[in-house]
SELOKOL-443714 format. One line per 8 residues: number of its first residue (from 0); for each residue x, y, z of C-alpha. Coordinates in Angstrom, 3 decimals, padded with zeros to 6 digits. Layout:
N
NUM = X,Y,Z | ...
END
This chain:
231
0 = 000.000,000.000,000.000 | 002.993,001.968,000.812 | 004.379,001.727,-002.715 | 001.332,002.220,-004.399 | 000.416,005.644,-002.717 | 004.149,006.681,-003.669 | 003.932,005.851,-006.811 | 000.846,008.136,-006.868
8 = 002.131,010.767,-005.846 | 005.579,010.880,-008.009 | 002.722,010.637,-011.107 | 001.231,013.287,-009.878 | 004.205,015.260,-009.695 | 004.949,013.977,-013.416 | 001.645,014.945,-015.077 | 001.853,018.696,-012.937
16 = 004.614,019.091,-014.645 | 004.151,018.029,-018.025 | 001.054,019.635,-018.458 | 002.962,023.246,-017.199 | 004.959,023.292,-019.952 | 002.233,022.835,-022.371 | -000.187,025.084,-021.360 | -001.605,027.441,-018.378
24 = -003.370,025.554,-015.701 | -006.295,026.934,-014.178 | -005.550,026.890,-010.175 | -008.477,025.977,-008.616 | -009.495,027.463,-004.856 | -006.824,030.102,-005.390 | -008.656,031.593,-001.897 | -008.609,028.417,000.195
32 = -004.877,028.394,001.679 | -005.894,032.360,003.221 | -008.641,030.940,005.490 | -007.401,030.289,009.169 | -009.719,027.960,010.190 | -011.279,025.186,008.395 | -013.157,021.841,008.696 | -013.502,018.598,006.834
40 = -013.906,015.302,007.115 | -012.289,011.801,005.960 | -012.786,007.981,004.906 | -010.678,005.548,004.783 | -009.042,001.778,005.638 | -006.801,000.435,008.353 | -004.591,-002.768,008.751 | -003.437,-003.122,012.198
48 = -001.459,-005.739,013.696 | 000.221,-005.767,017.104 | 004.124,-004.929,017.939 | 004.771,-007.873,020.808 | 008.331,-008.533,023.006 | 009.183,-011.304,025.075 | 010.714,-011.986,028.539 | 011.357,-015.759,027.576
56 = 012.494,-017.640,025.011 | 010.331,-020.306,023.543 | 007.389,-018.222,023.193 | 005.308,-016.559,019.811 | 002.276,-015.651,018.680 | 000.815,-015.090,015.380 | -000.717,-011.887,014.602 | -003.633,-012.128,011.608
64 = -005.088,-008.626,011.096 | -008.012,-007.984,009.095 | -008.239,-004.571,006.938 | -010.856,-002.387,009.165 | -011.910,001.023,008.533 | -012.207,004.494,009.588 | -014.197,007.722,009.457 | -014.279,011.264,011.267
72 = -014.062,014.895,010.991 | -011.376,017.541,010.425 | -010.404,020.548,012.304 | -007.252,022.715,010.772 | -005.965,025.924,012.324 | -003.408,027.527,010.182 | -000.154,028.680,011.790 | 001.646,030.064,008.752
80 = 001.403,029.666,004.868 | 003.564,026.089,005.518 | 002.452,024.516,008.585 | -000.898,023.757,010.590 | -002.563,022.502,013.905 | -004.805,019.908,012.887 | -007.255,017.182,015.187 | -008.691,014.605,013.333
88 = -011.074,013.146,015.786 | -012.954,009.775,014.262 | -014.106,006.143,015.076 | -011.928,002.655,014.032 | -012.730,-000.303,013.795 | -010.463,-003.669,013.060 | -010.069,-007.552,014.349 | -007.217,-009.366,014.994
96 = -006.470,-012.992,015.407 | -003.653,-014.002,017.378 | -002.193,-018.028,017.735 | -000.240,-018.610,020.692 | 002.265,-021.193,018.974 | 003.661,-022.665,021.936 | 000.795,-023.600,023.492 | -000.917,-027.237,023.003
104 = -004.304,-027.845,023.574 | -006.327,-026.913,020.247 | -008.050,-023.915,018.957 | -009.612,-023.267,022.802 | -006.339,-023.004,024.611 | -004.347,-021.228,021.626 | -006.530,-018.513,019.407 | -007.902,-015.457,020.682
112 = -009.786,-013.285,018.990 | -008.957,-008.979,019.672 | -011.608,-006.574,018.547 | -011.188,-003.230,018.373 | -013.397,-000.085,018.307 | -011.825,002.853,018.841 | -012.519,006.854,019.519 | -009.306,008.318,018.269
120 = -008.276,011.441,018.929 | -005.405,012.246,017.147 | -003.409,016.207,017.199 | -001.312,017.019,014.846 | 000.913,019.016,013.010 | 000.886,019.323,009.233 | 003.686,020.687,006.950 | 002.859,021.365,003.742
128 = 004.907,022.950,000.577 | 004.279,025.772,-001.684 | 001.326,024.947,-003.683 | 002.439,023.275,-007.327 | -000.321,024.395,-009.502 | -003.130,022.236,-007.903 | -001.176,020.198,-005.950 | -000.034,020.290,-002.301
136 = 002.328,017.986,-000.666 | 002.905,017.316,003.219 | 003.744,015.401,005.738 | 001.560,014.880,008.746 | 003.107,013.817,012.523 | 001.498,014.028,015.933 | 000.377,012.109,018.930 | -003.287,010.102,019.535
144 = -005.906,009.131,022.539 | -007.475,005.933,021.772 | -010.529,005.068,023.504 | -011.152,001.080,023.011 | -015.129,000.635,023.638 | -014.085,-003.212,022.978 | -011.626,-003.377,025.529 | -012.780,-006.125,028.497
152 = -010.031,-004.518,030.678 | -012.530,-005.064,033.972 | -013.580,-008.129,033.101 | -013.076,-010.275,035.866 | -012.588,-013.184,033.953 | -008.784,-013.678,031.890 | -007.250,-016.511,029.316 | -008.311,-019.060,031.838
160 = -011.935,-018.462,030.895 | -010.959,-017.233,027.486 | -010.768,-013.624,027.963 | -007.527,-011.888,026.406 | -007.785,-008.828,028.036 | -006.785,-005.208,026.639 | -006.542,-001.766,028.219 | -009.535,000.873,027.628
168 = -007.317,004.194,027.038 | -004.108,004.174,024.644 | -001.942,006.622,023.246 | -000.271,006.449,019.984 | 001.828,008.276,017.439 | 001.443,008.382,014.328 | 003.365,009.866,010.974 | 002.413,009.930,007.400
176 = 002.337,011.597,003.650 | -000.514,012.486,001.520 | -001.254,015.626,-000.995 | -004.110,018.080,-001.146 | -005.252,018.115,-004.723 | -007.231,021.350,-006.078 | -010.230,020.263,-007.668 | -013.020,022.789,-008.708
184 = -015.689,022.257,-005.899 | -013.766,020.820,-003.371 | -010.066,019.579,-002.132 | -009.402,016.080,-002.123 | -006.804,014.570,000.126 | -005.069,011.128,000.336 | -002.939,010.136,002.712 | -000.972,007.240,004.074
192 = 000.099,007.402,007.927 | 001.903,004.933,010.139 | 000.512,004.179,013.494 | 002.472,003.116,016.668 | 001.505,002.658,020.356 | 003.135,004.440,022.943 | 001.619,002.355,025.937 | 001.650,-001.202,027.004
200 = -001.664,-002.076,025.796 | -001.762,-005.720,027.731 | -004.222,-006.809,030.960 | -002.059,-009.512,032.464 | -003.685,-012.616,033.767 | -004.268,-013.169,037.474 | -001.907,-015.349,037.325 | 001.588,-014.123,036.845
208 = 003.282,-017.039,035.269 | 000.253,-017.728,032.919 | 001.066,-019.071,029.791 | -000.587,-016.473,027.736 | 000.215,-013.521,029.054 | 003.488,-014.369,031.180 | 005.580,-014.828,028.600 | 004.892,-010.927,027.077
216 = 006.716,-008.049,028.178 | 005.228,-005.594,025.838 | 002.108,-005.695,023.845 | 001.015,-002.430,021.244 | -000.644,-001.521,018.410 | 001.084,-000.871,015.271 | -000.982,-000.123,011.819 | -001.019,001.441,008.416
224 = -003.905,003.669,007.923 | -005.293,005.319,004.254 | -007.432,007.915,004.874 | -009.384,010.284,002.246 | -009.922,013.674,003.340 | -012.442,016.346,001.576 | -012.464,019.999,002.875
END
């Protein structure tokens, strides 16, 4: 997806171009970038899997993420011509499977399933370039609060009862590319970010040396996310 969304962009760059030299362009929105405040909102898809250390050796587990997606508004406060203050707050969604692979027993003892629903709130800052005709490249970087409405954190059962257990409030990071393209009713842009946790996301068992959650020191989120904005 990565490559793809590059690949995009650089073919962007390459028609701009190519069609400069050949004619005038009409620059669409040619008011937009003077505004100081300014709202949107955004689409998009997800693919997170989990980040996962160990205190022993002997231990892994398999990490099968689905593709989930997302959706949200768009809040931009201008700074200066180049950079803005930007909080994307938005609900997402995604499953993961995870197979504990040294644990025996069958499907009941070894797979868990991890849902995920999520209020994100993400803050951050956006640095863009000069405008190219009706293009506009940036990169995006900030921090996020997660809320997990799936998380069974205070469930009193754990793994013994088949519970894997995950914390209700997170905090990521997150970093990412994308372009606003000038179209004539509207600005359309894509984006591709990268999405890390900060916390320990893992609620150990009751029992310390249990064999799920024993053998983990740290336990996080980590996900690609497209999103497509429209202001």
């Amino acid at each position: 997806m990565k490559r793809i969304f590059v690949a995009t962009i650089l073919v962007f760059f390459f028609i701009g171009n190519t069609s400069a030299q050949k004619r005038d362009i009409v620059e669409y929105k040619q008011n937009w970038d003077k505004q100081k405040v300014f709202w949107g909102y955004f689409l998009g898809l997800n693919k997170k899997d989990f980040k996962i250390t160990y205190k022993t050796d002997g231990a892994f587990i398999e990490v099968s993420p689905s593709v989930g997606f997302e959706v949200g508004l768009i809040g931009d406060l201008r700074l200066h011509k180049n950079i803005s203050l930007r909080l994307e707050p938005g609900l997402s969604s995604n499953t993961k499977t995870l197979a504990f692979t040294h644990i025996l027993g069958g499907a009941k003892d070894s797979i868990r399933e991890v849902n995920g629903t999520y209020l994100r709130i993400p803050l951050l800052l956006k640095l863009n370039t000069n405008r190219l005709n009706n293009m506009r490249p940036y990169v995006v970087a900030g921090v996020s609060y997660d809320y997990n409405f799936s998380s069974n954190q205070n469930n009193a059962n754990d793994n013994l009862d088949g519970e894997f257990r995950a914390k209700k409030n997170n905090f990521t990071y997150e970093i990412g590319v994308g372009v606003d393209l000038y179209l004539p009713y509207f600005i359309f842009s894509p984006s591709i970010r990268g999405v890390f946790a900060i916390n320990n996301e893992l609620v150990r068992d009751v029992d310390p040396n249990s064999q799920w959650t024993g053998p983990i020191d740290y336990f996080g989120t980590r996900g690609v996310f497209i999103k497509f904005a429209f202001h």
